[in-house]
ROKEMI-684424 format. One record per residue (C-alpha): x, y, z; residue in one letter. Coordinates in nm, 4 decimals, padded with zeros to 6 digits, always signed. Layout:
<nodes>
          u          v          w   res
          X          Y          Z     a
...
</nodes>
This chain:
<nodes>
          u          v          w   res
   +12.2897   +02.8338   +15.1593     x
   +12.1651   +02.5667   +15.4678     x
   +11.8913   +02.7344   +15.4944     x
   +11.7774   +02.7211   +15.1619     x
   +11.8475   +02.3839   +15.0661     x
   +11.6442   +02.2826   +15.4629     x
   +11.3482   +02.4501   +15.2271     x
   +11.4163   +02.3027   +14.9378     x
   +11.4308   +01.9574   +15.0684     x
   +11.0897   +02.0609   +15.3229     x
   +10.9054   +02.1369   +14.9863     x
   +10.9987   +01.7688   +14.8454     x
   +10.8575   +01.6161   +15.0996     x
   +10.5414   +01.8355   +15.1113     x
   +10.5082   +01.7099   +14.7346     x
   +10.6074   +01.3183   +14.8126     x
   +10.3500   +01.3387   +15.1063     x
   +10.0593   +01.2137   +14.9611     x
   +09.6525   +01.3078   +15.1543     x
   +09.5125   +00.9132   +15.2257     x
   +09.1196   +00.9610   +15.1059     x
   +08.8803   +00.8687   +15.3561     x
   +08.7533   +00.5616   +15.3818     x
   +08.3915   +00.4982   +15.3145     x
   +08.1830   +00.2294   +15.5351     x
   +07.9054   +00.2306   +15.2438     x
   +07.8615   +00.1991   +14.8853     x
   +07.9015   +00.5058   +14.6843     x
   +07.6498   +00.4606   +14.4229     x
   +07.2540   +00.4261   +14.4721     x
   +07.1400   +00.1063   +14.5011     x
   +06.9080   +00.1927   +14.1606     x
   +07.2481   +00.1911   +14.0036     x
   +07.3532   -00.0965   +14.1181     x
   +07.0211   -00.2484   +14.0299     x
   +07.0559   -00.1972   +13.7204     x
   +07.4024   -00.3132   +13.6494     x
   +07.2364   -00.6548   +13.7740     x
   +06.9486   -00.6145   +13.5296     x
   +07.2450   -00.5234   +13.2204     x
   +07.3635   -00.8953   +13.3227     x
   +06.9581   -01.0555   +13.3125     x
   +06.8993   -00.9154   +12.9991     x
   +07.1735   -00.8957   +12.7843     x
   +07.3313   -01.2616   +12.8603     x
   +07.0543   -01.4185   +13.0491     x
   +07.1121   -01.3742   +13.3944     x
   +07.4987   -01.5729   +13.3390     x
   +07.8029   -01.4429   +13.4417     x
   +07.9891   -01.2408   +13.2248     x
   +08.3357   -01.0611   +13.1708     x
   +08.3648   -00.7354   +13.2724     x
   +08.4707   -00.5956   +12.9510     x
   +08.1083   -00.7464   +12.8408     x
   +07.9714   -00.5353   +13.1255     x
   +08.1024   -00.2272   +13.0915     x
   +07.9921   -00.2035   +12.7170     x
   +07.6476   -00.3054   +12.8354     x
   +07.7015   -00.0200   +13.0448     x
   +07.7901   +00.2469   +12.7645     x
   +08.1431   +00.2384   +12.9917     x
   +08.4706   +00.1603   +12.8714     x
   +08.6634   -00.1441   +12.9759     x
   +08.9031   +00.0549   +13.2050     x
   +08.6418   +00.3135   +13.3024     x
   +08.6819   +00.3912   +13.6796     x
   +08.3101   +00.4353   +13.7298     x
   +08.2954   +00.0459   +13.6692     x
   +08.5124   -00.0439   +13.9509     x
   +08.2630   +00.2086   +14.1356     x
   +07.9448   +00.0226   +14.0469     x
   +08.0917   -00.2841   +14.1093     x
   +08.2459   -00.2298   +14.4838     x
   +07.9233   -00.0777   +14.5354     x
   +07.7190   -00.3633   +14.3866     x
   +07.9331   -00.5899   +14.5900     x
   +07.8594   -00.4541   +14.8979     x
   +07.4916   -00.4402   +14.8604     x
   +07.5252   -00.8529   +14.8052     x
   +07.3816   -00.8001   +14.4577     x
   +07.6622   -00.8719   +14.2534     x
   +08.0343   -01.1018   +14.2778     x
   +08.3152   -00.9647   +14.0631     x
   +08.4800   -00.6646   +13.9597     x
   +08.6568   -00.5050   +13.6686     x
   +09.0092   -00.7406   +13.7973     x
   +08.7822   -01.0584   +13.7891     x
   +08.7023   -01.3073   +13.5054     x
   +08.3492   -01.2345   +13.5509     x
   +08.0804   -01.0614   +13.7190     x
   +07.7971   -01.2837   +13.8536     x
   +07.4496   -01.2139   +13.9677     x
   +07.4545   -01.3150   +14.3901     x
   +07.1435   -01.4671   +14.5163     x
   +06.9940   -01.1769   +14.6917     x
   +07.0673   -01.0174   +14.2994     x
   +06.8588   -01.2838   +14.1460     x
   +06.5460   -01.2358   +14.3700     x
   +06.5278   -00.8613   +14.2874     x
   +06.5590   -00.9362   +13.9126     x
   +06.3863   -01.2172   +13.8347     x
   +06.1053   -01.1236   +14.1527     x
   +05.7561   -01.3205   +14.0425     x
   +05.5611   -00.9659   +14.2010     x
   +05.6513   -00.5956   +14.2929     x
   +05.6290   -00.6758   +14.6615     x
   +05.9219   -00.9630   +14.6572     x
   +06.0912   -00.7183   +14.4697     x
   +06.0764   -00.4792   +14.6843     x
   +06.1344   -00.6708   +14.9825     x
   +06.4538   -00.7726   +14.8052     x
   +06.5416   -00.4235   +14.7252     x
   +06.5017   -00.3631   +15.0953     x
   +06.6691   -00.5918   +15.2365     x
   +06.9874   -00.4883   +15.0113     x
   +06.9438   -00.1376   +15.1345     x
   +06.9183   -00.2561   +15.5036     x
   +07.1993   -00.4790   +15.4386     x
   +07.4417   -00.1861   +15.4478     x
   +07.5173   -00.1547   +15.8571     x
   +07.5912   +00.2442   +15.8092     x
   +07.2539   +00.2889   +15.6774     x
   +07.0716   +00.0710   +15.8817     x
   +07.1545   +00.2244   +16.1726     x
   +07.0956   +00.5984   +16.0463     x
   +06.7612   +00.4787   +15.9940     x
   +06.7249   +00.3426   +16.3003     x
   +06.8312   +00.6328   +16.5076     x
   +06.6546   +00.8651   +16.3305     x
   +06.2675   +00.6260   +16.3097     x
   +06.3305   +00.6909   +15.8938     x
   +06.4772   +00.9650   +15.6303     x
   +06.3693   +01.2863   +15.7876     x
   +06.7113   +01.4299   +15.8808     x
   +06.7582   +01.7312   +16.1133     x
   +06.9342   +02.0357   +15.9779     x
   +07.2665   +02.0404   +15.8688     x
   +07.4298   +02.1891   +16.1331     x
   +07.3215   +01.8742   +16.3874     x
   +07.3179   +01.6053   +16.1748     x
   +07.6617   +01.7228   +16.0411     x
   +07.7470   +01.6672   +16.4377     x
   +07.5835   +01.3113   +16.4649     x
   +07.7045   +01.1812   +16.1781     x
   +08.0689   +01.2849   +16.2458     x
   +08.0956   +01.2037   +16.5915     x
   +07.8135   +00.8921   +16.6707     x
   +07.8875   +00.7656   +16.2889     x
   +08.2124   +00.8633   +16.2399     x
   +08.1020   +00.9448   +15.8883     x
   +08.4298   +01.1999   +15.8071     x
   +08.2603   +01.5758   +15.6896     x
   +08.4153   +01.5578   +15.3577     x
   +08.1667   +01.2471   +15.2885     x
   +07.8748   +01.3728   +15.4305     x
   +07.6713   +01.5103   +15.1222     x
   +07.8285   +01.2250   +14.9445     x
   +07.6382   +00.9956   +15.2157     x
   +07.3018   +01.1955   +15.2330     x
   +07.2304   +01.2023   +14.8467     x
   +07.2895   +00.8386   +14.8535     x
   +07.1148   +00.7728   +15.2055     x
   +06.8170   +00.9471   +15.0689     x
   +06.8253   +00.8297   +14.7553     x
   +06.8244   +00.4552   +14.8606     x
   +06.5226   +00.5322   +15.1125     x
   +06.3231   +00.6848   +14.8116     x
   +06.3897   +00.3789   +14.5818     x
   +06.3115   +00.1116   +14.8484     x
   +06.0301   +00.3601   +14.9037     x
   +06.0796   +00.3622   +15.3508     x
   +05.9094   +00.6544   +15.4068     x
   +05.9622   +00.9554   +15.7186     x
   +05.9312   +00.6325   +15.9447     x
   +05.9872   +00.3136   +15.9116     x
   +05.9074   -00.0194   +16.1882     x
   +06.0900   -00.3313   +16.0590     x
   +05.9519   -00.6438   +16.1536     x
   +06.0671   -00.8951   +16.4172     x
   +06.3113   -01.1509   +16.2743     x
   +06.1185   -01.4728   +16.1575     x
   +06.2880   -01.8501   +16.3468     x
   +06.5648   -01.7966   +16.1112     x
   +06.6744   -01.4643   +16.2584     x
   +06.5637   -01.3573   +15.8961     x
   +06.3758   -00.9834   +15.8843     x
   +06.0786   -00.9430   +15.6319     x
   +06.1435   -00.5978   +15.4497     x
   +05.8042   -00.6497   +15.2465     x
   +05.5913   -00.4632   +15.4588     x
   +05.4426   -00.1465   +15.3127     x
   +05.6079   +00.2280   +15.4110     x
   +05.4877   +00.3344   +15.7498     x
   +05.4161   +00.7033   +15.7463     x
   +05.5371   +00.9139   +15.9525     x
   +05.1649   +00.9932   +16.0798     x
   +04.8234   +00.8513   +15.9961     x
   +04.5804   +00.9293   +15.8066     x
   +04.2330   +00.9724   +15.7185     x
   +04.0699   +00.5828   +15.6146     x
   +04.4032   +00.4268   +15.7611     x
   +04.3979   +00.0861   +15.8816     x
   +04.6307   +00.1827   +16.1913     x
   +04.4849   +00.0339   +16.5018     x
   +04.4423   +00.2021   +16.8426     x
   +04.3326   -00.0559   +17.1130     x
   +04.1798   +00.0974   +17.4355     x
   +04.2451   -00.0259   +17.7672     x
   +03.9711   +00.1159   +18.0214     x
   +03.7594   +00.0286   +18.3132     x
   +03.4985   -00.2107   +18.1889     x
   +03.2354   -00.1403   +18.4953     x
   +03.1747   +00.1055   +18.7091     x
   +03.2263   +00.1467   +19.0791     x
   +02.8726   +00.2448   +19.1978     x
   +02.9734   +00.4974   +19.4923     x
   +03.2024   +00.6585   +19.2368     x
   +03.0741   +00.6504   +18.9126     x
   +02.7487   +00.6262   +18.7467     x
   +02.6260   +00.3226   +18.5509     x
   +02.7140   +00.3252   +18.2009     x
   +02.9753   +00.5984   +18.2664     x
   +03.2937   +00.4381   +18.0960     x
   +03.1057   +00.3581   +17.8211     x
   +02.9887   +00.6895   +17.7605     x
   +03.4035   +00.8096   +17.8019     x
   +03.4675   +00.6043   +17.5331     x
   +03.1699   +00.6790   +17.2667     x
   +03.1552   +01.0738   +17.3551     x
   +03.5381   +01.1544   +17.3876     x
   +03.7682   +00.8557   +17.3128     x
   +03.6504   +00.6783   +17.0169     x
   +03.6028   +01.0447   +16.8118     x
   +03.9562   +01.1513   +16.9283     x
   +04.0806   +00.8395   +16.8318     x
   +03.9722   +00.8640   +16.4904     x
   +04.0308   +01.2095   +16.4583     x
   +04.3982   +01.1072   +16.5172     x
   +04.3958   +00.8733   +16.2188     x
   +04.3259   +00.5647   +16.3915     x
   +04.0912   +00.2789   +16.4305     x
   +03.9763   +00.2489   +16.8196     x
   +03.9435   -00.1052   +16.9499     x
   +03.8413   -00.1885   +17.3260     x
   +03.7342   -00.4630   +17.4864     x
   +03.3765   -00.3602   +17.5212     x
   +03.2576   -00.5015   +17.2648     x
   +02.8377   -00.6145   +17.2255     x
   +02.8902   -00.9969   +17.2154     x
   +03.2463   -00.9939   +17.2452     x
   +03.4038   -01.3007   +17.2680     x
   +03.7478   -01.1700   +17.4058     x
   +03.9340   -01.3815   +17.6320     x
   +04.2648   -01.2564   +17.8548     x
   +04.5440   -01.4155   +17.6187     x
   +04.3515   -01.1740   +17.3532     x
   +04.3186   -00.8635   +17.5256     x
   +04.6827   -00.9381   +17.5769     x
   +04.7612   -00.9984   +17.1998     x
   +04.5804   -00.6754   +17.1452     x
   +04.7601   -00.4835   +17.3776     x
   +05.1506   -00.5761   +17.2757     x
   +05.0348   -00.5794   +16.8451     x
   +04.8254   -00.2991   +16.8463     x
   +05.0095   +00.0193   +16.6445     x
   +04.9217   +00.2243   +16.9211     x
   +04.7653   +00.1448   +17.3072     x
   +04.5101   +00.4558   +17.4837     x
   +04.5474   +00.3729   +17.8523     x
   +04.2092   +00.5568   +18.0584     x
   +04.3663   +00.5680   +18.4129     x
   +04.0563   +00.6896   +18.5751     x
   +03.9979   +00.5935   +18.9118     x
   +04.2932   +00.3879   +18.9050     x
   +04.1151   +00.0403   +18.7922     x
   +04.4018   -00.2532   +18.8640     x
   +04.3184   -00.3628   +18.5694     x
   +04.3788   -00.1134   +18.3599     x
   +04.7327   -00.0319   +18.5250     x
   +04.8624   -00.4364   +18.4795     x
   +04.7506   -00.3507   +18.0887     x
   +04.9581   -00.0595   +18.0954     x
   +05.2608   -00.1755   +18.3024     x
   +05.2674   -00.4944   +17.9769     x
   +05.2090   -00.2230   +17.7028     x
   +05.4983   -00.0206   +17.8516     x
   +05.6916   -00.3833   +17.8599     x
   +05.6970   -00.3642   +17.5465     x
   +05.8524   -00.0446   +17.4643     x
   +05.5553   +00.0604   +17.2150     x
   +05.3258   +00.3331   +17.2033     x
   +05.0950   +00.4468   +17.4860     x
   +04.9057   +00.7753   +17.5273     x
   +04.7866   +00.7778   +17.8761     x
   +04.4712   +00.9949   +17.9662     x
   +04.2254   +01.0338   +18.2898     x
   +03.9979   +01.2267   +18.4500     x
   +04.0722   +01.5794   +18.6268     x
   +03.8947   +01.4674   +18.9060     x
   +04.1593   +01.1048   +18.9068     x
   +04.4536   +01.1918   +19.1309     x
   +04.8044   +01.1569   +19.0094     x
   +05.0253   +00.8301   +19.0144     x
   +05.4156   +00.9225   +19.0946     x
   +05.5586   +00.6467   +18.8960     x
   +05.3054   +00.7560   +18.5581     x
   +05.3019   +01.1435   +18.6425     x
   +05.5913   +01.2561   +18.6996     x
   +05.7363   +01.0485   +18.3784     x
   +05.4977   +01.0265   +18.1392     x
   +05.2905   +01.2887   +18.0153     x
   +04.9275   +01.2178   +18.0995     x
   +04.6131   +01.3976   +17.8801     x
   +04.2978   +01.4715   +18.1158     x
   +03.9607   +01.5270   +18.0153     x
   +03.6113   +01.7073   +18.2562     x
   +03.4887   +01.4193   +18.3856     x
   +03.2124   +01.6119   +18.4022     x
   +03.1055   +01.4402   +18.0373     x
   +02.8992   +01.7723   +17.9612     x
   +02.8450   +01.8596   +17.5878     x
   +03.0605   +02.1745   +17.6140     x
   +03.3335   +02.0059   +17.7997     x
   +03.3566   +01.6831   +17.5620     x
   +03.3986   +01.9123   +17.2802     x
   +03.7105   +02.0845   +17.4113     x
   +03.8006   +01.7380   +17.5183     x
   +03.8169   +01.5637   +17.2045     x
   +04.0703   +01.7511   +17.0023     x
   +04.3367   +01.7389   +17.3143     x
   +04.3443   +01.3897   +17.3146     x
   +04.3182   +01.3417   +16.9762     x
   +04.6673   +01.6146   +16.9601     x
   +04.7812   +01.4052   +17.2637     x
   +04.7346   +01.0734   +17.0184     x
   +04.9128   +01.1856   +16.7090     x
   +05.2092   +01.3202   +16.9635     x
   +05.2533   +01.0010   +17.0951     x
   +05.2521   +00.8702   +16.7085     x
   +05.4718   +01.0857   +16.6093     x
   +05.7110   +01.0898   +16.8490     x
   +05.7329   +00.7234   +16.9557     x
   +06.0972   +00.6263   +16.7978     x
   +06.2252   +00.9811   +16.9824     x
   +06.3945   +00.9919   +17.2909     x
   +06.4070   +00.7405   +17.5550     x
   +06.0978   +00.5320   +17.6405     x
   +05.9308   +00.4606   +17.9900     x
   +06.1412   +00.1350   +18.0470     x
   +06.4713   +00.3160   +17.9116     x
   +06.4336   +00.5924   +18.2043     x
   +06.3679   +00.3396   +18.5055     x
   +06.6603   +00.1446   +18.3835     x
   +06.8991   +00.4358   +18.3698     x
   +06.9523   +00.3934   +17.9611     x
</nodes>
């Protein structure tokens, strides 16, 4: 008789115990939703607050619909909207205005962006992956539980609307925001960065070489021969748009070079024969934690601290026909790899520190 009453009394308090849902660090619906709840509120009572009752008929909804408190919380938390279904009235925020009433398709978008980036979650996703190209399911799944704490339960949940927010603010396979403006402010109205260029992009590449020749090693006119024959071909081949310093008539003085080297997309560093130069170019490039293929002759020798790190691209310094055209598509490979893999793994300063 105990023992079946212990049971019975184990089962009521099996039923009483209630499962607490996960909690979600970001909004549940796509920010297109949430869009257009603010756009409901523009058009159909000018941009003014209104009830939510008002709303949620606007919405095709019913006043006590739960997927209005849904759309709300989530509007909230992209900044675009105040209010939910509890308060007097749901207002257009700020940041809600300057997507909706946006003078051109880039503030908009820029607007749009920086509600998407808003979100911390989804920011940093972003970040650690360099844009929306996930890995499979089985790693990510890993990441996102354990770096993210993202609980596996919410995962797809968090994926359709990761994605779906990346597509809409249209940040492609990678993304680069740019630096914060005085105001610590960060301008999301910069186009989609591919993942990799392409043919007629405007993506610069600015080589840093030897601009003369040492006469009891090379030849006169040697480097610039390197650079029409192999490097500017590969370059473009690549997808990019070479730039050096030897330039007919150039005007180029050191604080340019130097502009050149930390905004360029991407820096080629030609380490032949060592040129001091060339290695105080690279050592500010590599300050910067930006991208550097590095490439030399076979005939250079090797530099411990750039070797044995970095992977370094040689070509026959030979220069002969045959050679040059095995030579090109190598570095142009080596070029895109660099590209492509610049927001992976740890950079140059990152291993000397330890990081």
């Amino acid at each position: 008789m105990t023992e079946t009453m212990d049971t019975e009394v184990d089962s009521d308090k099996k039923k009483k115990i209630r499962r607490i849902p996960p909690k979600r660090s970001y909004p549940r619906t796509p920010l297109e939703t949430c869009v257009k709840l603010a756009s409901i509120i523009k058009e159909k009572n000018g941009g003014n607050p209104w009830p939510p009752s008002e709303v949620a008929k606007a919405l095709g909804l019913g006043a006590k619909s739960s997927n209005l408190d849904i759309y709300t919380a989530s509007s909230i938390q992209y900044g675009i909207t105040e209010g939910s279904r509890a308060s007097s009235q749901i207002a257009l925020t700020p940041l809600g205005r300057d997507i909706v009433y946006a003078d051109s398709p880039e503030r908009e978008l820029a607007a749009k962006r920086s509600a998407f980036l808003s979100i911390d979650l989804f920011a940093k996703v972003l970040d650690h992956y360099g844009g929306n190209e996930l890995p499979e399911k089985e790693y990510l799944s890993n990441t996102l539980l354990h770096k993210f704490a993202i609980p596996l339960e919410l995962q797809e949940e968090f994926i359709d609307v990761f994605q779906k927010n990346c597509e809409y603010a249209r940040i492609g396979k990678n993304w680069i925001a740019s630096a914060p403006d005085s105001r610590g402010k960060i301008d999301h109205s910069l186009p989609i960065i591919r993942s990799s260029p392409v043919s007629g992009s405007e993506l610069k590449c600015f080589v840093i070489m030897p601009l003369a020749e040492r006469n009891d090693v090379r030849s006169r006119g040697y480097f610039n021969k390197v650079y029409e024959s192999i490097i500017k071909p590969a370059v473009k081949e690549a997808g990019f748009v070479a730039q050096t310093a030897m330039r007919t008539g150039s005007d180029l003085i050191h604080s340019t070079i130097i502009n050149e080297i930390a905004d360029a997309d991407i820096v080629l560093a030609d380490l032949t024969d060592h040129n001091p130069n060339v290695l105080f170019e690279l050592g500010l490039r590599m300050a910067e934690n930006k991208p550097v293929a590095i490439i030399k002759s076979d005939d250079t020798g090797r530099i411990f601290d750039v070797d044995n790190l970095l992977r370094v691209q040689e070509y026959d310094a030979n220069l002969w026909p045959s050679t040059v055209g095995q030579d090109i598509p190598k570095i142009a490979e080596h070029v895109k790899a660099t590209w492509e893999n610049r927001n992976a793994g740890r950079s140059y300063i990152d291993i000397l520190r330890g990081k």
